[in-house]
Structure formats: C-alpha cells, structure tokens
N, CA, C, O and CB atoms as a CASP TS submission, in Angstrom:
PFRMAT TS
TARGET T0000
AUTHOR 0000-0000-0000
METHOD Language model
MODEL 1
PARENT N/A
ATOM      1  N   UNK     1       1.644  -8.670 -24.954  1.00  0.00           N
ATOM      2  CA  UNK     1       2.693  -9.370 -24.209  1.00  0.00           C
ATOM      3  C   UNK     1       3.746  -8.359 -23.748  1.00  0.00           C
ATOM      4  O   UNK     1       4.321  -7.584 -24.511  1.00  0.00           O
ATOM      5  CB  UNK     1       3.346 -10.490 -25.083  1.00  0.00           C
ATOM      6  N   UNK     2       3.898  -8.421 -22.740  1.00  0.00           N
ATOM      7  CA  UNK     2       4.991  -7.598 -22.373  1.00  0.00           C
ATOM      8  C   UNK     2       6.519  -7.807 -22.713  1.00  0.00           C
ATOM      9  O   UNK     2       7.041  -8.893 -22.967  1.00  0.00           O
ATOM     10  CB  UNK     2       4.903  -7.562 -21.115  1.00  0.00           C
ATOM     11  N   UNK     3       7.155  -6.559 -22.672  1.00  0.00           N
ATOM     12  CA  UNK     3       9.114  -7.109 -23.465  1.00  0.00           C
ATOM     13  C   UNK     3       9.762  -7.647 -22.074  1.00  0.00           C
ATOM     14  O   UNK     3       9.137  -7.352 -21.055  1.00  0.00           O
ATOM     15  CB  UNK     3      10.570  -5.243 -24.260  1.00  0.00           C
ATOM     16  N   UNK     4      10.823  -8.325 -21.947  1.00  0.00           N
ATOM     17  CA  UNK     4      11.247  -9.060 -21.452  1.00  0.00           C
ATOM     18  C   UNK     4      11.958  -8.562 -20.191  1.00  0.00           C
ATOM     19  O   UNK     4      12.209  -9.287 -19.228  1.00  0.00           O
ATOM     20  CB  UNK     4      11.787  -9.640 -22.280  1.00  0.00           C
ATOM     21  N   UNK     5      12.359  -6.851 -20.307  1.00  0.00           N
ATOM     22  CA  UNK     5      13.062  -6.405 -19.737  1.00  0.00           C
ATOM     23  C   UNK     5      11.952  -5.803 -18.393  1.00  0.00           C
ATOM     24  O   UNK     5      12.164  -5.686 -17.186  1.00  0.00           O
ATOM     25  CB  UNK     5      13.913  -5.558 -20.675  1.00  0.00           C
ATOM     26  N   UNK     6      10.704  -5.500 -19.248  1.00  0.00           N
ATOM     27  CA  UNK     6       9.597  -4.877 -17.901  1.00  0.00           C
ATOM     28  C   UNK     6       8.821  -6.219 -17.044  1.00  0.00           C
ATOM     29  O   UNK     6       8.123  -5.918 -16.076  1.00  0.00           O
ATOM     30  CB  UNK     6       8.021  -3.740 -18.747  1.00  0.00           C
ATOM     31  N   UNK     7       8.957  -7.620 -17.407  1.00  0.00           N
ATOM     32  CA  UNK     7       8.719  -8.854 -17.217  1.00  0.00           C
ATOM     33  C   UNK     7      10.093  -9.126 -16.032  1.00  0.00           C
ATOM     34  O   UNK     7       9.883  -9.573 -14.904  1.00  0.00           O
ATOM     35  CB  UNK     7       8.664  -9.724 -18.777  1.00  0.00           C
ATOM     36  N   UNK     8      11.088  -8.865 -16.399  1.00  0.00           N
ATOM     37  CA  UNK     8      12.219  -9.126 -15.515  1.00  0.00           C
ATOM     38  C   UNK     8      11.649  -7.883 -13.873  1.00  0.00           C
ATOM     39  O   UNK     8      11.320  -8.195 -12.728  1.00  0.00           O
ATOM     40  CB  UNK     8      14.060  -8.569 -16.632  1.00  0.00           C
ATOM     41  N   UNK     9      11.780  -6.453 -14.585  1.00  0.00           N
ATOM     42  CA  UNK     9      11.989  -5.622 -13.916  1.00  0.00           C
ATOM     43  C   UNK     9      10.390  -6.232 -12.575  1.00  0.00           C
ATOM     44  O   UNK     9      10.544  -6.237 -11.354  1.00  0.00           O
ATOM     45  CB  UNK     9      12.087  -4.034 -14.959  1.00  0.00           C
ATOM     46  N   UNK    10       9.482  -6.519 -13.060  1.00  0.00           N
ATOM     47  CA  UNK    10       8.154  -6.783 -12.549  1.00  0.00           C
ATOM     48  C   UNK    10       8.127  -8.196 -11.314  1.00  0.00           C
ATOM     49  O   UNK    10       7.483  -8.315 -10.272  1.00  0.00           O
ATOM     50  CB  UNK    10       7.185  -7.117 -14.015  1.00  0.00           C
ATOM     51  N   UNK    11       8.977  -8.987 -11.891  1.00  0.00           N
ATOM     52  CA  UNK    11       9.672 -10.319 -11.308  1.00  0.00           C
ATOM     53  C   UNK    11      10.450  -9.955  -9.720  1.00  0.00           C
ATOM     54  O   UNK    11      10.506 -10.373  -8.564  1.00  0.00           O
ATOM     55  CB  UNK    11      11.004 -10.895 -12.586  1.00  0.00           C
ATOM     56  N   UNK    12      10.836  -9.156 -10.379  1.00  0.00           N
ATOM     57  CA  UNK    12      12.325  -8.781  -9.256  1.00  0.00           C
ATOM     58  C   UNK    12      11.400  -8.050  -8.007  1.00  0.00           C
ATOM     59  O   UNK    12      11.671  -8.324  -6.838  1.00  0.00           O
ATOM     60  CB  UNK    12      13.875  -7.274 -10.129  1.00  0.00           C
ATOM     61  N   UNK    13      10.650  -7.411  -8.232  1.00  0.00           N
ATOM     62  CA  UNK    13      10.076  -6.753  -7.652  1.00  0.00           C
ATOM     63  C   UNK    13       8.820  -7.358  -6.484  1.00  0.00           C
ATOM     64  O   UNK    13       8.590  -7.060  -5.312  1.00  0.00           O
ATOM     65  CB  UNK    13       9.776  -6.019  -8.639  1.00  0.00           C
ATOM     66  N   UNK    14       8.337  -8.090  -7.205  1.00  0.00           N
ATOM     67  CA  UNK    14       7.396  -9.268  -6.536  1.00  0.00           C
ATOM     68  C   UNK    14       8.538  -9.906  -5.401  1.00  0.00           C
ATOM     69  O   UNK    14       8.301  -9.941  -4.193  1.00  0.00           O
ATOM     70  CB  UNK    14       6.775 -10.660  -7.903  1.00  0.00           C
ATOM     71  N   UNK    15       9.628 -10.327  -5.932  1.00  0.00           N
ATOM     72  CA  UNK    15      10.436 -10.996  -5.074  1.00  0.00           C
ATOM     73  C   UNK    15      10.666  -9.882  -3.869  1.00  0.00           C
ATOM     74  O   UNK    15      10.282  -9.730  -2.709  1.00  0.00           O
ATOM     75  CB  UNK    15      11.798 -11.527  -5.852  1.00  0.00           C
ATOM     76  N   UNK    16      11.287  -9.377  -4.563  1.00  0.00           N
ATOM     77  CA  UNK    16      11.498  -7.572  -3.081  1.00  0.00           C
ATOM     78  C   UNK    16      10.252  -7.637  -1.930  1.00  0.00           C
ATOM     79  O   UNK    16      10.351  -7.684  -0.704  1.00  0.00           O
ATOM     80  CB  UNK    16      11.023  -5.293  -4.164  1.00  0.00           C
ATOM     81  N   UNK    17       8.963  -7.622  -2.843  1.00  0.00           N
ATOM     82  CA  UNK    17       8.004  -7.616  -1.806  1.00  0.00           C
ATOM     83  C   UNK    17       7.658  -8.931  -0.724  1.00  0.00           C
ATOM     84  O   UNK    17       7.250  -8.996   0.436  1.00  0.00           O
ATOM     85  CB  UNK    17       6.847  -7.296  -2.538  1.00  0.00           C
ATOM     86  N   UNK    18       7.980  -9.737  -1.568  1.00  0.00           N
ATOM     87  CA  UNK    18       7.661 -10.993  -0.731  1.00  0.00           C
ATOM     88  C   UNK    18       8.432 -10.879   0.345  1.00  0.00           C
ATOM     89  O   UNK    18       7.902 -10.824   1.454  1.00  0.00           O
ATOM     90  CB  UNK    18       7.905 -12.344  -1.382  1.00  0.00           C
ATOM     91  N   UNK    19       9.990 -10.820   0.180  1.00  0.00           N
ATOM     92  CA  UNK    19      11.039 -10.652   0.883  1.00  0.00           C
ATOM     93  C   UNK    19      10.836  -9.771   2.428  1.00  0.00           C
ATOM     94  O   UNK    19      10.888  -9.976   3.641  1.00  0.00           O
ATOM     95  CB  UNK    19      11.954 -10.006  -0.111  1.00  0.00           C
ATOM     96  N   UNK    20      10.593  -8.753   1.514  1.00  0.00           N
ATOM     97  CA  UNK    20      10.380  -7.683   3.336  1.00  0.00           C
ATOM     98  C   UNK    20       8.618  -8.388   3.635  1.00  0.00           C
ATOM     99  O   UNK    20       8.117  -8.082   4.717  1.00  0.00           O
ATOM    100  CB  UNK    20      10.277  -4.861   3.023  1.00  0.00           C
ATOM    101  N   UNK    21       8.057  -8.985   2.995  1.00  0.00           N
ATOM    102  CA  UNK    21       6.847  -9.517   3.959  1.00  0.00           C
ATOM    103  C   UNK    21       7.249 -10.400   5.032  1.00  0.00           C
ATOM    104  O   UNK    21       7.110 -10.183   6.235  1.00  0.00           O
ATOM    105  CB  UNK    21       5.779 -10.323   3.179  1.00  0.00           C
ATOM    106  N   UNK    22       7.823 -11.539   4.417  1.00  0.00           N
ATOM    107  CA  UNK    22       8.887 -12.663   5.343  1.00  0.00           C
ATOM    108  C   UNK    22       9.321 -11.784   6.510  1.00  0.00           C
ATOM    109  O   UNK    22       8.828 -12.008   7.615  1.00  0.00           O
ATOM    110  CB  UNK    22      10.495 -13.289   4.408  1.00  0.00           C
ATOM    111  N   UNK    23      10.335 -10.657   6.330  1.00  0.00           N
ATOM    112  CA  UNK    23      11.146 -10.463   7.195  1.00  0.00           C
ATOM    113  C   UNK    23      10.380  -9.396   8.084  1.00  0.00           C
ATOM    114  O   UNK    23      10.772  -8.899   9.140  1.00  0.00           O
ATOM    115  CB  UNK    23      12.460 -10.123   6.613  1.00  0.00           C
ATOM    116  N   UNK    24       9.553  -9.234   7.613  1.00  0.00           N
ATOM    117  CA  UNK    24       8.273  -8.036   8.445  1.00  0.00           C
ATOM    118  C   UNK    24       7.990  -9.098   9.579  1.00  0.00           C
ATOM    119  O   UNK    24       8.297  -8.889  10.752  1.00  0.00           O
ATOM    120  CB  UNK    24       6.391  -7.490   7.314  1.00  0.00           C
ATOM    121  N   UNK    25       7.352 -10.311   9.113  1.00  0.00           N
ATOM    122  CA  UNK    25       6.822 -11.524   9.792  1.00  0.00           C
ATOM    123  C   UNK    25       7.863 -11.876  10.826  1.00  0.00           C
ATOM    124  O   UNK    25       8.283 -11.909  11.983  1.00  0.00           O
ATOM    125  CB  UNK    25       6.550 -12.754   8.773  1.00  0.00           C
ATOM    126  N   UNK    26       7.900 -11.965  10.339  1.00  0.00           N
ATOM    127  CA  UNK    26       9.861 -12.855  11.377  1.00  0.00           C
ATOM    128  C   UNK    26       9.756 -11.769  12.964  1.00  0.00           C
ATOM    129  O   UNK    26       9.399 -11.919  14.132  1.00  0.00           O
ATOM    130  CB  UNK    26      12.511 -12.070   9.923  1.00  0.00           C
ATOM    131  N   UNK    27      10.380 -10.541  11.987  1.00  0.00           N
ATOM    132  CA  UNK    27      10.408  -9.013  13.263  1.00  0.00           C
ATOM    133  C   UNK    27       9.345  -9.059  14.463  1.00  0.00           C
ATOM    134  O   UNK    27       9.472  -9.006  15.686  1.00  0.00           O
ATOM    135  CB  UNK    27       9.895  -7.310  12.393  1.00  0.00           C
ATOM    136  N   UNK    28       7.896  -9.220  13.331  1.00  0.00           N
ATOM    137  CA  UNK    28       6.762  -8.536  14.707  1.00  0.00           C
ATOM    138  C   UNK    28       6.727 -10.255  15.275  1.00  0.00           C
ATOM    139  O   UNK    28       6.571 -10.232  16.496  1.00  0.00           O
ATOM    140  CB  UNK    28       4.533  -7.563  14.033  1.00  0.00           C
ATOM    141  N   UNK    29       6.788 -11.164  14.945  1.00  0.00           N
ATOM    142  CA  UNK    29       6.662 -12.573  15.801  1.00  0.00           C
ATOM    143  C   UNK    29       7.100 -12.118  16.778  1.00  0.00           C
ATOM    144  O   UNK    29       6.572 -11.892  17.867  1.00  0.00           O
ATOM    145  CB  UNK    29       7.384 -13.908  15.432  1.00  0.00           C
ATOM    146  N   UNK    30       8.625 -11.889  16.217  1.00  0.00           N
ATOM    147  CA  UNK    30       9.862 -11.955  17.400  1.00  0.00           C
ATOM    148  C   UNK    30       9.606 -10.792  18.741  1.00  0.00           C
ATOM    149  O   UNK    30       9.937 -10.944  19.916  1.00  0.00           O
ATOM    150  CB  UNK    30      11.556 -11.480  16.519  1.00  0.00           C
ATOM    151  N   UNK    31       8.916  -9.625  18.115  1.00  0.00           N
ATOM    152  CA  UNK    31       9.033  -8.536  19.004  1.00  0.00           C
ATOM    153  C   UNK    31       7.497  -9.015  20.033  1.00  0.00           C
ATOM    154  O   UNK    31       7.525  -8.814  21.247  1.00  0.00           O
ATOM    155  CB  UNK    31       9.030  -6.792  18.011  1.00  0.00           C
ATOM    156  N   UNK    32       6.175  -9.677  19.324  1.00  0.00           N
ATOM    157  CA  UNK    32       5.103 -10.224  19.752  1.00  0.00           C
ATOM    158  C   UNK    32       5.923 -11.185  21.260  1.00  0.00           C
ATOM    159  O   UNK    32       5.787 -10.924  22.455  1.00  0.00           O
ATOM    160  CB  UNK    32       4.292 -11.160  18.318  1.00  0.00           C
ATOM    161  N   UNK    33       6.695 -12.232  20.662  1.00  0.00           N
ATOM    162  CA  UNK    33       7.086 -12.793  21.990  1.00  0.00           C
ATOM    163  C   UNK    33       7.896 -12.683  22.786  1.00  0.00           C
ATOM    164  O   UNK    33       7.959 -13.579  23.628  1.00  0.00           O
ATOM    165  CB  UNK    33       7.215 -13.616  22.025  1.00  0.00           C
ATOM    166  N   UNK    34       8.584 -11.870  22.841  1.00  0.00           N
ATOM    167  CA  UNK    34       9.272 -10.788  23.480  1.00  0.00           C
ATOM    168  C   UNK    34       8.418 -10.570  24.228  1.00  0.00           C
ATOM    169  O   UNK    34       8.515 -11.235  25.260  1.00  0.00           O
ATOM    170  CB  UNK    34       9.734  -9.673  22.812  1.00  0.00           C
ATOM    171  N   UNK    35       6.966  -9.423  24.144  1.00  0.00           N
ATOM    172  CA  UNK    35       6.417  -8.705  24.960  1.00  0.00           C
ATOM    173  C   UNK    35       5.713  -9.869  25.324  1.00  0.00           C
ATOM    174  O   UNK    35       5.524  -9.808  26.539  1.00  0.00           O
ATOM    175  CB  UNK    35       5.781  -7.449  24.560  1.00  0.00           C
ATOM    176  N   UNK    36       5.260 -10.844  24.878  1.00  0.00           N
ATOM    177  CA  UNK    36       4.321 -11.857  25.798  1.00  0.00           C
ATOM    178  C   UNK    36       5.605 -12.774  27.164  1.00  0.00           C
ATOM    179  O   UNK    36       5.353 -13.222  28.283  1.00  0.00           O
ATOM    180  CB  UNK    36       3.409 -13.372  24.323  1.00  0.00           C
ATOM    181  N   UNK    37       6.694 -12.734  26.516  1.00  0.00           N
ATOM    182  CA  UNK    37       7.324 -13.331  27.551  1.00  0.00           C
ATOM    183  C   UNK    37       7.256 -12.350  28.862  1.00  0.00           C
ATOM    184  O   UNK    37       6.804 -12.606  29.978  1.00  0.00           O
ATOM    185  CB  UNK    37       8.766 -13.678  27.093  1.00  0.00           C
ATOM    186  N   UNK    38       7.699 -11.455  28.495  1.00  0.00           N
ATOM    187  CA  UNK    38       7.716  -9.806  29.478  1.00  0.00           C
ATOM    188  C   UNK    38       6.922  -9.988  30.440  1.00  0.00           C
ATOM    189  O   UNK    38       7.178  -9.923  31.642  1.00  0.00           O
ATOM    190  CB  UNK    38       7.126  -8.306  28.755  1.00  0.00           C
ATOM    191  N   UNK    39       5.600 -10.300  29.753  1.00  0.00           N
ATOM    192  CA  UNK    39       4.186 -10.189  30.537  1.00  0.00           C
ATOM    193  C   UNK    39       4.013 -11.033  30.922  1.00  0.00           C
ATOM    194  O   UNK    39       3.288 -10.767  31.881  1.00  0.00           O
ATOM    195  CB  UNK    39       3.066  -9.907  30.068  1.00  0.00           C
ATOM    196  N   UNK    40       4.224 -12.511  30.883  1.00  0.00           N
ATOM    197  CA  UNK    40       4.322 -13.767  31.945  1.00  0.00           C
ATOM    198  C   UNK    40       5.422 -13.208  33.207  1.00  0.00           C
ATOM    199  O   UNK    40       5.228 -13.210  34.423  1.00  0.00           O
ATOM    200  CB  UNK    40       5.052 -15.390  31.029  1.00  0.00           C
ATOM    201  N   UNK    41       6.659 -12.727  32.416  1.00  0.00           N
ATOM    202  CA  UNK    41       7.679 -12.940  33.881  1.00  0.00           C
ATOM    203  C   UNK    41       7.269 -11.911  34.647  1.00  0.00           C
ATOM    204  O   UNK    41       7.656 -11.997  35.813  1.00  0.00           O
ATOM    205  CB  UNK    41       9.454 -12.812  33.737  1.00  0.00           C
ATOM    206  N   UNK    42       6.615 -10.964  34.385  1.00  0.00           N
ATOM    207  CA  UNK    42       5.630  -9.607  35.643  1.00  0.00           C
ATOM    208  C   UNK    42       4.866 -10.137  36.471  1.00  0.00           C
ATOM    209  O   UNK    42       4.810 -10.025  37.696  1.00  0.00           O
ATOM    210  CB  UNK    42       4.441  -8.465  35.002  1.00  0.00           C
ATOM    211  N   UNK    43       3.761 -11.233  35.131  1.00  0.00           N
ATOM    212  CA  UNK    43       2.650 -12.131  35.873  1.00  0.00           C
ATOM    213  C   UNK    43       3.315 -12.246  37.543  1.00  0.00           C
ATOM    214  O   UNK    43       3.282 -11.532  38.546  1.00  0.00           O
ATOM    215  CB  UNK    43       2.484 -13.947  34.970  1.00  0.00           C
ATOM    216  N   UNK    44       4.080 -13.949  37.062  1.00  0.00           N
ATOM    217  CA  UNK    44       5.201 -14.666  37.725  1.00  0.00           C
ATOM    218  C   UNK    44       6.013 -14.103  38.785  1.00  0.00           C
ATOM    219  O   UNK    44       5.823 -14.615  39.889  1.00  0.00           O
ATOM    220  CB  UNK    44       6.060 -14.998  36.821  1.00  0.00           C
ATOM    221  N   UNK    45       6.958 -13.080  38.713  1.00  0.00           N
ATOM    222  CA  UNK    45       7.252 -11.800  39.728  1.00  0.00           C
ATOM    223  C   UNK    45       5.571 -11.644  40.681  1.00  0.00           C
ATOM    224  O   UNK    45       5.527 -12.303  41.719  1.00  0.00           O
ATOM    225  CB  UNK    45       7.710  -9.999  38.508  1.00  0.00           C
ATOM    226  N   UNK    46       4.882 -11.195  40.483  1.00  0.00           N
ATOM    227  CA  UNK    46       3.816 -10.428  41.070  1.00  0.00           C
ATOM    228  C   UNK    46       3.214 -11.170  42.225  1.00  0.00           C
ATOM    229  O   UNK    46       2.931 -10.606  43.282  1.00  0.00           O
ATOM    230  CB  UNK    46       2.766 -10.102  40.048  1.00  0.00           C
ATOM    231  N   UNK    47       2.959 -12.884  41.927  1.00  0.00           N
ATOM    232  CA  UNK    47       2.750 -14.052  42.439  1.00  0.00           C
ATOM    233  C   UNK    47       4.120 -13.665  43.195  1.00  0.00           C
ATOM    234  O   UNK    47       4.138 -13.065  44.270  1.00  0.00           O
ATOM    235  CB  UNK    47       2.521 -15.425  41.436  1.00  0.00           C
ATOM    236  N   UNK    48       4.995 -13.988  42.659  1.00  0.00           N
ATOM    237  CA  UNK    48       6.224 -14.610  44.115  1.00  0.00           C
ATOM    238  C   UNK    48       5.935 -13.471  44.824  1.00  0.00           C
ATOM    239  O   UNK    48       5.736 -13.774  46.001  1.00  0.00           O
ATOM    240  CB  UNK    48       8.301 -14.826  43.847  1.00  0.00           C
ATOM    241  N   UNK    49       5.807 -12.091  44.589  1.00  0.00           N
ATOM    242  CA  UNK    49       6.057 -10.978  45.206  1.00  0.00           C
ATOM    243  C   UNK    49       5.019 -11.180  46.541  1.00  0.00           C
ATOM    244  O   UNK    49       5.296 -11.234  47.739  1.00  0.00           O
ATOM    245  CB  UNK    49       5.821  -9.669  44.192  1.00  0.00           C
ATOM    246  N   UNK    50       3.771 -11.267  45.872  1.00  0.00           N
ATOM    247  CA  UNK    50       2.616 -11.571  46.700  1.00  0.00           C
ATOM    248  C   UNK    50       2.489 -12.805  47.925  1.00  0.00           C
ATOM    249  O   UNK    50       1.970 -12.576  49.017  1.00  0.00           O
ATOM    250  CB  UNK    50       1.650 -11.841  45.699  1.00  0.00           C
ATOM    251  N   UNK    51       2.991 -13.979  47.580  1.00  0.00           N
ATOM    252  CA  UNK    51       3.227 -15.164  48.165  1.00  0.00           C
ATOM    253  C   UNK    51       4.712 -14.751  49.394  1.00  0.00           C
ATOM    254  O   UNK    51       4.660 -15.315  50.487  1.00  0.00           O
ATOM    255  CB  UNK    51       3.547 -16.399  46.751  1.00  0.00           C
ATOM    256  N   UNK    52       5.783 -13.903  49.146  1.00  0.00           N
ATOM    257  CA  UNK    52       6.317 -13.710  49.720  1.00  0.00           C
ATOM    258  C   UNK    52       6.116 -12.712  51.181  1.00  0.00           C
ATOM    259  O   UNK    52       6.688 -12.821  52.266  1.00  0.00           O
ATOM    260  CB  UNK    52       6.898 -13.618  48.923  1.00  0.00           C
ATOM    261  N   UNK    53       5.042 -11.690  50.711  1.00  0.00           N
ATOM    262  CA  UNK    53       4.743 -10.671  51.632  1.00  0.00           C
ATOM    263  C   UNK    53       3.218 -11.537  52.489  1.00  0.00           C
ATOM    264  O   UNK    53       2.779 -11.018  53.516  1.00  0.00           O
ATOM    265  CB  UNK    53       4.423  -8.955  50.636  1.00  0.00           C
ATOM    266  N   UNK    54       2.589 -12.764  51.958  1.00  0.00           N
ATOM    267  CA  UNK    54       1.717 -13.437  52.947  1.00  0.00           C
ATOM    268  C   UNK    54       2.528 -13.947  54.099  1.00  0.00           C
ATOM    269  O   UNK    54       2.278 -13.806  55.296  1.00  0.00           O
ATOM    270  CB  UNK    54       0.941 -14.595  52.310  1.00  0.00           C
ATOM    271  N   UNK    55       3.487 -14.531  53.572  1.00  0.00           N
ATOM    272  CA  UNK    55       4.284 -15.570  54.759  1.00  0.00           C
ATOM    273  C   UNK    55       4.751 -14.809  55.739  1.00  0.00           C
ATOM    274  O   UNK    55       5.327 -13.740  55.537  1.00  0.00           O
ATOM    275  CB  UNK    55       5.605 -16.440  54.268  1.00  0.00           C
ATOM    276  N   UNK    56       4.476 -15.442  57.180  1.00  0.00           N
ATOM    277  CA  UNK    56       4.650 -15.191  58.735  1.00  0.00           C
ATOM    278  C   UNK    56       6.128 -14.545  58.679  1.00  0.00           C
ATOM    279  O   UNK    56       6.930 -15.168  57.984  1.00  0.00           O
ATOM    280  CB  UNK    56       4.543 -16.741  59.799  1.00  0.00           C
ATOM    281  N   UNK    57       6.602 -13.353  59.334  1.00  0.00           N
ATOM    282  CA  UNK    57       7.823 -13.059  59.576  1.00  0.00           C
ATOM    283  C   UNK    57       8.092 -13.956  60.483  1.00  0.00           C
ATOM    284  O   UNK    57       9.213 -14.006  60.989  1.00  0.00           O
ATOM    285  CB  UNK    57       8.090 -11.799  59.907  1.00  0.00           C
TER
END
C-alpha cells in the first residue's frame, strides 16, 4: 500500500495531466476552426471574385 503522502503527490498529478489535456483540447479545436473558417471565407472570396470578373462591363 502506498503512504499517503506519495498517494496525494500521485493524485495531484493525474489531475495536472488531465488539466493540460482539457486545455490542449480546447486550444487545437479553437485554432482547428479558426483555420477551417479561414478556408471557407477564401473558398467564398474566390466565388465572389470569380462571379464578379464574369459579369458584362
């Protein structure tokens, strides 16, 4: 059985890790839709860009 103090120290630590997993998660979501938004509004731009240079002067 382990003493109480390397049981604590072992606890705390699990928590630490969980912690920056969460906040790892959170980051790359956030930075993931970020760049997917990016890449729709280029899409989106590219279309108007295109649709604009068809039309008759």
């Amino acid at each position: 059985m382990l003493n109480k103090s390397l049981q604590r120290k072992i606890y705390l630590h699990a928590q630490y890790l969980e912690h920056r997993l969460a906040s790892n998660f959170i980051f790359n979501t956030f930075i993931i839709r970020c760049l997917h938004n990016d890449f729709i509004a280029n899409l989106l731009n590219n279309q108007a860009v295109a649709l604009f240079k068809k039309q008759p002067n």
